[in-house]
C-alpha positions as CSV (number, residue, x, y, z in Angstrom):
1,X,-10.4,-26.9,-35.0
2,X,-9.7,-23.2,-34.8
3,X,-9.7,-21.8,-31.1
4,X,-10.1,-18.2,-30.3
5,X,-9.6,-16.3,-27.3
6,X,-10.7,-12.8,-26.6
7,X,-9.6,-10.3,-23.7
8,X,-11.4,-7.0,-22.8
9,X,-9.5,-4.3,-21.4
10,X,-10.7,-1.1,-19.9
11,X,-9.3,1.7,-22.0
12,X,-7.8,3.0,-18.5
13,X,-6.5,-0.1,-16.8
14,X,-5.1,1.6,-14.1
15,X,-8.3,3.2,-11.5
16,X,-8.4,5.2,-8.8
17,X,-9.2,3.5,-5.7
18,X,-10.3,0.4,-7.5
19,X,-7.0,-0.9,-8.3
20,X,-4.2,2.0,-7.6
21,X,-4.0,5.2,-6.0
22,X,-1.9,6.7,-8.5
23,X,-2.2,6.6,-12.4
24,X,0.6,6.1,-14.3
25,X,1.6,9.4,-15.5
26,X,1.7,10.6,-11.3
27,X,3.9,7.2,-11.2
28,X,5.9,8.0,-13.5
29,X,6.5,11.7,-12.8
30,X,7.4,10.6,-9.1
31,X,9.8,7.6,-10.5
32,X,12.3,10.4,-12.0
33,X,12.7,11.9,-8.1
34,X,13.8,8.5,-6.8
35,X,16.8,7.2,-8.5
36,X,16.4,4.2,-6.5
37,X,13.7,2.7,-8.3
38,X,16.1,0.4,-10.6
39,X,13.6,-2.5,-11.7
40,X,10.7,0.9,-12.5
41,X,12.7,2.0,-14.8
42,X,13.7,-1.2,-16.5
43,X,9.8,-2.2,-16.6
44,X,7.4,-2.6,-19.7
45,X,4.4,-0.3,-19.1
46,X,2.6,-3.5,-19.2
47,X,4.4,-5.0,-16.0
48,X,4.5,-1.3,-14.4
49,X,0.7,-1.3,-14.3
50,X,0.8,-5.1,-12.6
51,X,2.7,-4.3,-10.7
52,X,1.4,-1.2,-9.5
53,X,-2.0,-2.9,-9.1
54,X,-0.4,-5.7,-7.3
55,X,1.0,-3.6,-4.7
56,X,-2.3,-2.1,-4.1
57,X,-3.9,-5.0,-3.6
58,X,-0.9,-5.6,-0.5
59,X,-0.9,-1.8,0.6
60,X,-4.7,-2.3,1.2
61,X,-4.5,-4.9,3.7
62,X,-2.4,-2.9,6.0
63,X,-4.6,-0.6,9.0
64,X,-3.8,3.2,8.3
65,X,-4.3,5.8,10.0
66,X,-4.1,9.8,9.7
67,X,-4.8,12.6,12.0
68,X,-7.6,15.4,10.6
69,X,-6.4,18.9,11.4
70,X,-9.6,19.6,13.6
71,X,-11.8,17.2,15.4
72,X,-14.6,19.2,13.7
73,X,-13.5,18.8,9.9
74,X,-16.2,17.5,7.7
75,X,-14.2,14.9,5.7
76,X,-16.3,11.9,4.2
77,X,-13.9,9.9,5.7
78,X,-14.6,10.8,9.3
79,X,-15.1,7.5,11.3
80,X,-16.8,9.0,14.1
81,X,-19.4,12.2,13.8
82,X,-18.2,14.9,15.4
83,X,-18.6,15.8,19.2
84,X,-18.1,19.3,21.2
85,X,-17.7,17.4,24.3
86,X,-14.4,15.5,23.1
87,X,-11.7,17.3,21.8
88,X,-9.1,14.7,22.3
89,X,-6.5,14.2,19.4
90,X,-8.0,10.9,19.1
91,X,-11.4,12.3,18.0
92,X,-9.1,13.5,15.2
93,X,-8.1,10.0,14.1
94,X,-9.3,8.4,11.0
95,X,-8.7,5.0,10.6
96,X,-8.7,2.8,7.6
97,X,-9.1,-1.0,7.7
98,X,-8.6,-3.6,5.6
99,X,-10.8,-3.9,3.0
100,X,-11.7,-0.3,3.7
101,X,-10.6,1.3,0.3
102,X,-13.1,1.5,-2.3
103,X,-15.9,0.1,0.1
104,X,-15.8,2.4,3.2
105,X,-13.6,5.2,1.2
106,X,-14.4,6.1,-2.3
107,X,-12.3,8.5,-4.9
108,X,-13.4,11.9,-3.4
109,X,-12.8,10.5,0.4
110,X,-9.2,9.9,-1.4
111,X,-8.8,13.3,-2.5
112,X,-10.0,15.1,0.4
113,X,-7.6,13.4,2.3
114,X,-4.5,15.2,4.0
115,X,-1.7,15.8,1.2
116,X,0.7,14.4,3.1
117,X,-0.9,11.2,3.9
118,X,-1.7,10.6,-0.3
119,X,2.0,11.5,-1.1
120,X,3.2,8.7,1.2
121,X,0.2,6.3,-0.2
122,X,1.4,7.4,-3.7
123,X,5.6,6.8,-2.6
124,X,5.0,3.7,-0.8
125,X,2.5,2.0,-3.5
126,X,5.3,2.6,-6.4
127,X,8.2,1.6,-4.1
128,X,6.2,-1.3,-3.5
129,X,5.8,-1.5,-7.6
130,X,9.5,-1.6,-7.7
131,X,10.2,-4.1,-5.3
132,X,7.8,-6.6,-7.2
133,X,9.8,-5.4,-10.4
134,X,12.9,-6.3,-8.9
135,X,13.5,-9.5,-8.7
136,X,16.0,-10.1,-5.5
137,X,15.7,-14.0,-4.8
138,X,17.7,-13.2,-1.3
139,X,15.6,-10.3,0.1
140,X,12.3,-12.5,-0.6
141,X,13.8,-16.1,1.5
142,X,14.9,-12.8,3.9
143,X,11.3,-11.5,4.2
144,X,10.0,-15.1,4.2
145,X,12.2,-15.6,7.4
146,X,15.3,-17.1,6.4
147,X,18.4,-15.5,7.8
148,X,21.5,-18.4,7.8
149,X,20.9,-21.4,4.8
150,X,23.9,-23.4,4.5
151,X,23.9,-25.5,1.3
152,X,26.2,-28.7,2.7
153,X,24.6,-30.7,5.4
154,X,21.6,-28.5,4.4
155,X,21.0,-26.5,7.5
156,X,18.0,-23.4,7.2
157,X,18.0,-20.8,10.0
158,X,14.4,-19.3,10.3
159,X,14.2,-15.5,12.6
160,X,11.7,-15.7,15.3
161,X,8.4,-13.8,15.7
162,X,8.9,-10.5,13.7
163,X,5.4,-9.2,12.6
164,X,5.1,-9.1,8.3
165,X,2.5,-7.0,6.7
166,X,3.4,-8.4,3.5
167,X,5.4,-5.8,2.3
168,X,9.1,-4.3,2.0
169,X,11.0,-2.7,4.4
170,X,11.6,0.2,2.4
171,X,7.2,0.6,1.6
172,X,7.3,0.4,5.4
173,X,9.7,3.3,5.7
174,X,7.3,5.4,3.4
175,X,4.4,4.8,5.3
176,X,6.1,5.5,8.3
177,X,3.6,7.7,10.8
178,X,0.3,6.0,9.4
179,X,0.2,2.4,10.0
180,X,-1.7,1.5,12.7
181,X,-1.0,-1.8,14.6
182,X,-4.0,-1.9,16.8
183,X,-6.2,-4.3,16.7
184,X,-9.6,-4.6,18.5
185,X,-10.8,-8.1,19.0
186,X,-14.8,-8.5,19.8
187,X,-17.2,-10.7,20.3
188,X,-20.6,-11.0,17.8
């Protein structure tokens, strides 16, 4: 018996706040400006774009957060509606939650969002591409906790209570200034 299999592929695999924040040609273009990007540039464009969606999927279940310019800026994005009264810099705050991107935020929430904040989006989801490109057996055990293993007498030394958002140091670095590590715990 003959078996066949069939796959269907959108004709843009990559999509804007369904899968990636960045399409390939931005990723690309902002590859050239960071020389550090070693297992990018070795890449098939078939693993880029894994990759890149990968690291979406793990850069979207880290709590961001970015200040408005104005309390009173209409931005689709706003969490709270705006109120005279308060004019604290907290009232300019928007924060994003897990599970917030493509639910909560759509495409043109994206865009309308502070430069600044989509360029370290942008920088941190293709750093975070390259780290899954890169395959360093020692900085994974590292991030899983191991910092001594000693082969004879088999002896593992595990680091003690350092919080992991489930990505690298260096995706960390680029997002530096917007993730937000409060939590609010509630009852129903």
């Amino acid at each position: 018996p003959v078996e066949f299999r069939y796959a269907i592929e959108a004709a843009a695999r990559l999509d804007i706040l369904s899968n990636t924040f960045l399409s390939m040609a931005v990723a690309e273009i902002m590859a050239r400006d960071m020389p550090r990007l070693t297992g990018w540039g070795a890449a098939t464009d078939e693993r880029k774009a894994s990759a890149l969606i990968n690291a979406f999927s793990r850069l979207s279940r880290i709590q961001l957060r970015f200040a408005k310019s104005h309390p009173e800026d209409e931005l689709a994005t706003s969490s709270r509606p705006y109120d005279p009264r308060r004019s604290a810099r907290a009232d300019c705050d928007v924060v994003i939650r897990p599970g917030d991107w493509g639910t909560r935020f759509l495409k043109s929430d994206f865009l309308a969002m502070p430069a600044a904040f989509k360029l370290a989006v942008r920088t941190a989801q293709l750093v975070e591409a390259n780290d899954l490109l890169t395959e360093n057996p020692y900085e994974a055990r590292h991030r899983a906790g191991v910092i001594s293993e000693t082969v004879g007498e088999s002896s593992v030394m595990l680091r003690g209570g350092k919080l992991e958002l489930g990505v690298s140091n260096e995706t960390l670095r680029a997002l530096s200034g917007y993730v937000y590590y409060r939590v609010e715990l509630r009852r129903a």
